[in-house]
C-alpha positions in Angstrom: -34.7 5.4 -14.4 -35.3 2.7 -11.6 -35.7 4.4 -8.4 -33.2 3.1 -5.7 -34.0 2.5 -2.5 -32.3 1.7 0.9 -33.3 0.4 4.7 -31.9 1.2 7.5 -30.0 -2.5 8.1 -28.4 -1.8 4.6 -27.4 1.7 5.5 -25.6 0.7 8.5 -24.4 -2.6 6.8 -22.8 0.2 4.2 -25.7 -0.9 1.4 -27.1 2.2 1.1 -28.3 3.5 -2.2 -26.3 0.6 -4.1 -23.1 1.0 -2.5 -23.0 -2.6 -1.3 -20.1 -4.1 0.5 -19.9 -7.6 -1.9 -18.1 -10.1 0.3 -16.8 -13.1 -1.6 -16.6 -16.7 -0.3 -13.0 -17.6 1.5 -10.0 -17.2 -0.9 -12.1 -15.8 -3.8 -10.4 -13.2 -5.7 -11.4 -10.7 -8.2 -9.2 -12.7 -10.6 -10.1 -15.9 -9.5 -14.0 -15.1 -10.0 -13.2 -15.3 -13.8 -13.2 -19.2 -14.0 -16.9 -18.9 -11.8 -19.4 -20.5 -14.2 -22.1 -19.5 -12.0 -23.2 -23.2 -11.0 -24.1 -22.5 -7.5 -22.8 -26.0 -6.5 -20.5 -23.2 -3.8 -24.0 -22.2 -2.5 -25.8 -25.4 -2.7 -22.3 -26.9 -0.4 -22.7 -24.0 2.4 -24.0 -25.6 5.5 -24.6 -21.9 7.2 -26.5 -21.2 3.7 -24.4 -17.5 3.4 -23.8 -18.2 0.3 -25.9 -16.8 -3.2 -25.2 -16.4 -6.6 -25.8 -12.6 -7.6 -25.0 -11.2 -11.4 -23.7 -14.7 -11.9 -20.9 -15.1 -9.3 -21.2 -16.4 -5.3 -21.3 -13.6 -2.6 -21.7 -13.4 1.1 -24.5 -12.5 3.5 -23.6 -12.2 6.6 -26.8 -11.2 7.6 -27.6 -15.4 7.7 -25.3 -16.4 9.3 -21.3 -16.8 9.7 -18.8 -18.4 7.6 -17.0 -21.2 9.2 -14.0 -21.7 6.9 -15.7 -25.2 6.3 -14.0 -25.5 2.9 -17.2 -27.1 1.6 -17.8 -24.8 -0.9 -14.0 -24.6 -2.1 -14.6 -29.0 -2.3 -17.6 -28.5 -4.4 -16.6 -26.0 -6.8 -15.7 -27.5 -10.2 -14.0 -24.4 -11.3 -10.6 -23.1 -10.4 -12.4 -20.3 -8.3 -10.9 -21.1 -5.1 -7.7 -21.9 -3.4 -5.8 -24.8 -3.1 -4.6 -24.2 0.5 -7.5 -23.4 3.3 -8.2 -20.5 4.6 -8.8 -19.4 7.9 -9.9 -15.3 8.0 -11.5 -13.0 5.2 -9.6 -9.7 4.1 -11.7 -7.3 6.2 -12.4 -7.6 9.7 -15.9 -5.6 12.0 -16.4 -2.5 13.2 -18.9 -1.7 16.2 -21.0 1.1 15.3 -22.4 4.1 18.2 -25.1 2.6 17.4 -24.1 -0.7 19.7 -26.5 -1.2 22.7 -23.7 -1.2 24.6 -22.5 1.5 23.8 -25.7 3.2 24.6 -26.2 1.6 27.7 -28.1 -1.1 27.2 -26.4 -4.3 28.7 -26.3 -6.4 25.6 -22.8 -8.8 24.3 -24.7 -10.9 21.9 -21.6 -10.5 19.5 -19.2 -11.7 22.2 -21.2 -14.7 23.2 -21.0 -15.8 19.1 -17.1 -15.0 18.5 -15.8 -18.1 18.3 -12.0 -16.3 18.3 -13.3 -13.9 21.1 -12.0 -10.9 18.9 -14.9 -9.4 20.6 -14.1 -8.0 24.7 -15.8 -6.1 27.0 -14.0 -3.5 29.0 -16.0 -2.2 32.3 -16.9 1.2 32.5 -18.4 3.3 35.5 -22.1 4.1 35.5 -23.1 1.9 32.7 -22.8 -1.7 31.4 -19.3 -3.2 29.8 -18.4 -1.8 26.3 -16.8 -4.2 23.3 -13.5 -3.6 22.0 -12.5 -5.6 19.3 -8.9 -7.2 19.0 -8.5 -7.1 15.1 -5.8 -9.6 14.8 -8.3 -12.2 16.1 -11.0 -10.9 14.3 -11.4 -13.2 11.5 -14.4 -11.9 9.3 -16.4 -14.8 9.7 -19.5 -12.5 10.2 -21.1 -14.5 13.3 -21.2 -11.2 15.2 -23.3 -9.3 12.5 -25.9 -11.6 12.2 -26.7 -11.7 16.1 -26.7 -8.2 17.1 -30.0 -7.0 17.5 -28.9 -3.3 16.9 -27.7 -4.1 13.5 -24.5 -1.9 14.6 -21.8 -4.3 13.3 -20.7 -4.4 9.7 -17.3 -5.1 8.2 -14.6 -3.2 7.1 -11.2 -3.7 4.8 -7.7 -4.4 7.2 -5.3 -2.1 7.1 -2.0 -4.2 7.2 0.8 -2.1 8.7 3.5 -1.2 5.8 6.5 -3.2 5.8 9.9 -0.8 5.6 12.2 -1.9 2.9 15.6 -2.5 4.9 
């Protein structure tokens, strides 16, 4: 039996022993990644080069770089993997780990200075440098903040969407 192994990054990222967080291209669906022929004409598109095939279908490292919601992926696809209508955020959003410099007081906002939506704030706090918060409904998954922070203490996680009350 193949012995797995993890790193540190890929614990933190939530990739330890194999239990990788797969992050699809914009729009991609399980469902919709049944027409994927593989072709890697979503990857070869990508001008922040996130994108790679893996076990035949195209996945997301945000570890590169940050998604853009370019669409030129979607344009290239021959397939009918992705939407028709653009999108503009990914189904998960970040979370800031303890493990933030921030946090620890180190002065560091690395993630703040590449949030294009500036989901990511700092609040002041006394005797130490500012702290992020994170405004999830601006947060739109693009992963620019995860590939900056030089703590490695940002990864994603799913939304939770309020329920909706039947009237």
């Amino acid at each position: 039996m193949p012995q797995t192994t993890s790193t540190r990054r890929g614990f933190l990222a939530g990739r330890a022993l194999g239990g990788d967080k797969t992050h699809y291209p914009p729009g991609i669906t399980e469902e919709s990644l049944k027409n994927c022929s593989g072709c890697v004409e979503c990857a070869t598109a990508c001008p922040s080069k996130i994108i790679s095939i893996r076990h035949g279908i195209p996945v997301l490292d945000f570890q590169r770089g940050e998604c853009t919601f370019c669409g030129k992926c979607a344009d290239r696809c021959p397939e009918r993997v992705f939407p028709t209508d653009p999108v503009s955020r990914f189904p998960h959003n970040v979370t800031i780990a303890d493990d933030c410099l921030a946090v620890n007081f180190i002065d560091c906002q690395a993630c703040r200075d590449a949030c294009a939506t500036a989901a990511i704030r700092f609040r002041p706090r006394i005797g130490g440098p500012f702290v992020p918060v994170l405004d999830a409904d601006a947060c739109t998954g693009c992963g620019a903040c995860i590939s900056v922070c030089p703590a490695e203490a940002i990864s994603t996680k799913s939304r939770v969407f309020p329920e909706v009350a039947d009237a």
